[in-house]
C-alpha positions in Angstrom: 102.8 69.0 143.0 100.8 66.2 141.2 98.3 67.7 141.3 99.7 71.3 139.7 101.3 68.8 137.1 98.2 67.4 136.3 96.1 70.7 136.1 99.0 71.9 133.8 98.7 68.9 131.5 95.0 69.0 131.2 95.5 73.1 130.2 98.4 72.3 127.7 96.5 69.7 125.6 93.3 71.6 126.2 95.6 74.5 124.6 97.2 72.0 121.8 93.5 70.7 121.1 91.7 73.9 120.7 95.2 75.6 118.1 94.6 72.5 116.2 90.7 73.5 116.3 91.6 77.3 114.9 93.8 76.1 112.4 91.7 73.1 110.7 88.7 76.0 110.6 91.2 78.7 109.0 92.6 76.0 106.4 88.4 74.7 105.9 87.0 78.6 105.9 89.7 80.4 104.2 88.1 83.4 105.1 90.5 85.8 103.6 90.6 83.8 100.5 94.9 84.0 100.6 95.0 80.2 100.8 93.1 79.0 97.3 92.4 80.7 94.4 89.1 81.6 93.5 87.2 82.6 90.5 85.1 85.1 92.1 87.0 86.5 95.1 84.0 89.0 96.1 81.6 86.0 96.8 82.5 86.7 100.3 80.8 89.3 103.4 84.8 89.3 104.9 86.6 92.4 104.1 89.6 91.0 101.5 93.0 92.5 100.9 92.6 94.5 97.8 96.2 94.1 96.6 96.3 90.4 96.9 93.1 89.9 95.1 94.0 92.2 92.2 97.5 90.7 92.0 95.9 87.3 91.6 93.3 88.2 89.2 96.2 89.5 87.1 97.8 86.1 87.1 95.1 84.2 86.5 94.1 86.2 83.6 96.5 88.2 81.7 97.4 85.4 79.3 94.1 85.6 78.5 92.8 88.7 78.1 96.5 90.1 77.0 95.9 93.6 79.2 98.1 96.4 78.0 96.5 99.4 79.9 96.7 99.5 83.5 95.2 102.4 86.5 96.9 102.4 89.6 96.3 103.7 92.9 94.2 103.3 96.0 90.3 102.5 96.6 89.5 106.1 95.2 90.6 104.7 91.6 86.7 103.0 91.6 86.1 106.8 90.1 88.0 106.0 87.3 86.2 102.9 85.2 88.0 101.1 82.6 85.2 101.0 79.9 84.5 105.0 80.5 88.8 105.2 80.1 88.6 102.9 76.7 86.7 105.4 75.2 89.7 107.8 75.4 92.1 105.0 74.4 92.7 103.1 70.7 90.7 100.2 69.8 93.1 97.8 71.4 93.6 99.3 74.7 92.4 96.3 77.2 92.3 98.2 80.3 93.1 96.1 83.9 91.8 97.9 87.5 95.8 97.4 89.6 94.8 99.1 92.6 95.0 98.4 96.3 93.4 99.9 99.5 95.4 102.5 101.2 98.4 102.1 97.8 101.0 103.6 98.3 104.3 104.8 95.6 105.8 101.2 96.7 103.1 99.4 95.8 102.9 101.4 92.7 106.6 100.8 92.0 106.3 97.5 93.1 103.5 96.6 90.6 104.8 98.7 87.5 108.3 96.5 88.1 106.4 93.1 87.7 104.9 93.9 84.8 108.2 95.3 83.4 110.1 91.5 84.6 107.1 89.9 82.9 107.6 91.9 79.7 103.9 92.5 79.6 103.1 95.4 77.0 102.3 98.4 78.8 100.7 100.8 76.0 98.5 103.4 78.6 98.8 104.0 82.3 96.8 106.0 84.5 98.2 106.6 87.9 96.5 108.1 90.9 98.3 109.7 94.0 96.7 110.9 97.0 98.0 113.4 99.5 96.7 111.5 102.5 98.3 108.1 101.4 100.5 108.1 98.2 103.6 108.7 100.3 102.7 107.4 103.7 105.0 104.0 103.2 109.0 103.7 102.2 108.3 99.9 102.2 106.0 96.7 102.5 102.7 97.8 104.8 101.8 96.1 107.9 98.2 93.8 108.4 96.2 91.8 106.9 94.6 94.2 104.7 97.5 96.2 103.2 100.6 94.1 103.1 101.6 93.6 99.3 101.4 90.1 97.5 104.6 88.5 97.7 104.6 87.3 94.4 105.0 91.4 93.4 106.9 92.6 96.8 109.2 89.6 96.4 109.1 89.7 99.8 108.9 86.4 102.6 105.3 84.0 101.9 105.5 83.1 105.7 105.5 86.3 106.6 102.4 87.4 104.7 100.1 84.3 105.6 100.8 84.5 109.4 99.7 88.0 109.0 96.4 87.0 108.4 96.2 83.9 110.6 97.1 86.3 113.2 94.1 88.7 112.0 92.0 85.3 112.1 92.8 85.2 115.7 91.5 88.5 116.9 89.1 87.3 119.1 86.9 90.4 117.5 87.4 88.8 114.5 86.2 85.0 115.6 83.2 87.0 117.2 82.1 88.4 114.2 82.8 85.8 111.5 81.3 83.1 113.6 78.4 85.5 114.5 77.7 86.1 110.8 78.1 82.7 109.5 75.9 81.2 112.2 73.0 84.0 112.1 73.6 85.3 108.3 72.2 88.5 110.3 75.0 91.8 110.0 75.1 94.1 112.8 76.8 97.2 112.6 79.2 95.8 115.4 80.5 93.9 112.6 82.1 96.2 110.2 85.7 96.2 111.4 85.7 92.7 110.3 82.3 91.9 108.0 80.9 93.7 105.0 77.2 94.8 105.2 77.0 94.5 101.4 78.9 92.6 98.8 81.3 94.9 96.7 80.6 94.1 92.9 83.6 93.4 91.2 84.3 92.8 87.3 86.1 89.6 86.8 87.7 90.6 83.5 88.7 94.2 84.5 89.0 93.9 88.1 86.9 96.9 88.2 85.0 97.7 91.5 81.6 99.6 91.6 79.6 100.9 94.6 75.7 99.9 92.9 74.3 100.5 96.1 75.6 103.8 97.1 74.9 104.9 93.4 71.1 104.0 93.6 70.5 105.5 96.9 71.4 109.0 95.7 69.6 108.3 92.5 66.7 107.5 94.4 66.9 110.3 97.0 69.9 112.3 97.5 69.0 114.5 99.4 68.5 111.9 101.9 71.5 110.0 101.2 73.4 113.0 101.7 71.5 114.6 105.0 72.3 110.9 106.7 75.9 111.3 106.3 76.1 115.2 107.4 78.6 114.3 109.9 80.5 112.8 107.5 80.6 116.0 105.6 82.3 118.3 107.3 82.5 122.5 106.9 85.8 123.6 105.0 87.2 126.8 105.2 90.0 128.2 102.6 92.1 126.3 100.6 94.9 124.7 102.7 98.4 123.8 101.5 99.8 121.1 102.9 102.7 122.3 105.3 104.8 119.0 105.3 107.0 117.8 103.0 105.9 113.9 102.3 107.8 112.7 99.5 111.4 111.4 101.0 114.4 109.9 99.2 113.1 106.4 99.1 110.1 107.5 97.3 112.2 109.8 95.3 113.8 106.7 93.6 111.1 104.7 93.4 109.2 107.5 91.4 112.3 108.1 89.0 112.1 104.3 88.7 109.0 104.4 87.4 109.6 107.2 85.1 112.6 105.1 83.7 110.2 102.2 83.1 107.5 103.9 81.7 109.8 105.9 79.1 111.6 102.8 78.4 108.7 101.0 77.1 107.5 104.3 75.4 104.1 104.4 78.0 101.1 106.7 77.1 101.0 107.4 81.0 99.1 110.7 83.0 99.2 110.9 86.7 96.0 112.5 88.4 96.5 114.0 92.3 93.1 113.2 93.6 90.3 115.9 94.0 89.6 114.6 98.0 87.0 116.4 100.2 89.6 117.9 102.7 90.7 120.5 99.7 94.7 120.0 101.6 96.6 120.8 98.1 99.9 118.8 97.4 103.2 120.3 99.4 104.2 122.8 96.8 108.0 121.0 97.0 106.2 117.8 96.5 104.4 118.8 93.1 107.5 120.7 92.2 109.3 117.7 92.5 106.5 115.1 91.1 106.7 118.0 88.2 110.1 117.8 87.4 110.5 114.0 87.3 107.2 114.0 85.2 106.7 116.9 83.4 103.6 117.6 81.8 102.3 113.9 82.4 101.0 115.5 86.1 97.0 116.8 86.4 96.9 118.3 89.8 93.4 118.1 91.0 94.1 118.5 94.9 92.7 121.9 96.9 89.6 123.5 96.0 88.5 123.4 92.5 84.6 122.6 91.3 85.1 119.0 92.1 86.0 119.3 95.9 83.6 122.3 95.9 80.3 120.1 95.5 79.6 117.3 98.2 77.4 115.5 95.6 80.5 114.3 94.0 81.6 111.7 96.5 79.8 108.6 98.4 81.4 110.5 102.1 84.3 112.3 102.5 86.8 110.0 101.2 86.1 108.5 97.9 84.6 110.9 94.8 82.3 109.4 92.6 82.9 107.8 88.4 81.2 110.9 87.9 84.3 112.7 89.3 86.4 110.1 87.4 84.8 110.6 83.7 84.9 114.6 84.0 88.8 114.4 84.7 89.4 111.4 81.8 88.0 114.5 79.5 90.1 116.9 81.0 93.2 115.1 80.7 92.9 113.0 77.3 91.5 116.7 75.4 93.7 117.4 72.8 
């Protein structure tokens, strides 16, 4: 029995010694960069949360820069650039990236309702909604990557940092980080956790731009594209969506966004995303996206000349700024 006591003792502070270990290296490595701020949150090879990092760039800046035109929406807003929408926008228009990876109409909401309790001047707004993702959440995501900032979500602090301490204890995770920052080497093993190049990010704008994917077709797209064939899949006919994704929750959510926007007299349009799939929108879901905002909606989804063409997007996700600047002089004509 001493001896099983003593065995359990050693295990226990072993235990004790090596948490203390884990949590001193989180608190020194912040390797999710949700413990500090930071000017430059992109100086980093671990993959970030997207929503946290453009929540915090708006905080630290919009007293500053006094933004008063905002684009909303998930990664695929990177097709949209600010300085190619300023051209469509008056001379005061100081445009601000407030996206988020896999956004959804809550974190939309969520976002549109700070600005409105900060009273910050909302002149234009450019929203994007995806089939595949606009309408997937009723409330706060789950992990480290896509739970909302509480400082917009209003939601529990505790709650959102053990998320990520919890992501810091994937042992895949330790693998990798420690693997990278020991070597500097990436391995394609890696890239659940580690990015194999830095993501270029505008400090001001919050903008994000893929150089690297942009010069590689430049340089040979033919290549770039014949590299990714299985990426690129064969489509058939145009598809309609056959489920309805837009329940009650969202329901209010969009028509409290709709109140806000009118309320502080918004130039607003909301663009449905030209994806690869060419799935168009639920036809009860535009009707319904139609009647709360009218002719504000630019429905891009299904198969058009955008989706038609696999030159217009990096693989079969996200379409290209050259997507992005084609649809800005569609929807701003007069």
């Amino acid at each position: 029995m001493k001896k099983f006591l003593f065995t359990l003792f050693r295990f226990s502070k072993v235990a004790i010694i090596t948490l203390m270990l884990l949590i001193l290296s989180y608190i020194y490595f912040d390797p999710f960069k949700v413990l500090r701020s930071y000017n430059d949150y992109y100086d980093s090879q671990v993959v970030l949360n997207r929503d946290y990092v453009s929540t915090e760039v708006f905080i630290r800046n919009y007293k500053i820069y006094n933004y008063n035109s905002f684009i909303f929406g998930s990664s695929r807003t990177l097709a949209f650039r600010p300085n190619s929408w300023k051209k469509y926008l008056d001379s005061t228009a100081r445009p601000f990236m407030f996206d988020a990876s896999s956004e959804s109409i809550y974190g939309i909401y969520t976002k549109i309702r700070f600005l409105d309790s900060l009273d910050i001047k909302m002149k234009n707004v450019l929203i994007i909604l995806c089939r595949d993702a606009s309408f997937a959440h009723t409330e706060n995501h789950n992990g480290h990557l896509f739970i909302k900032d509480p400082k917009v979500s209003n939601e529990s602090k505790i709650v959102f940092q053990n998320d990520f301490f919890k992501a810091y204890l994937n042992p895949g995770f330790l693998l990798n980080f420690y693997s990278y920052k020991i070597t500097g080497k990436y391995k394609k093993s890696m890239a659940s956790y580690i990015m194999e190049k830095k993501i270029n990010q505008d400090k001001i704008s919050n903008k994000m731009e893929l150089f690297n994917q942009e010069i590689e077709i430049d340089k040979d797209a033919r290549g770039y594209y014949l590299n990714r064939k299985d990426l690129f899949y064969l489509r058939g006919e145009e598809r309609v969506d056959s489920v309805k994704r837009i329940k009650n929750q969202h329901l209010k959510m969009l028509q409290a966004i709709k109140t806000i926007l009118v309320k502080r007299k918004v130039n607003y349009r909301i663009v449905l995303s030209p994806l690869y799939e060419q799935i168009k929108f639920n036809e009860k879901d535009l009707s319904l996206l139609k009647e709360i905002f009218k002719n504000h909606i630019y429905d891009y989804s299904g198969k058009n000349h955008f989706t038609d063409e696999m030159q217009n997007y990096y693989e079969n996700s996200h379409y290209r700024p050259l997507v992005g600047d084609s649809i800005l002089a569609n929807i701003y004509k007069k």
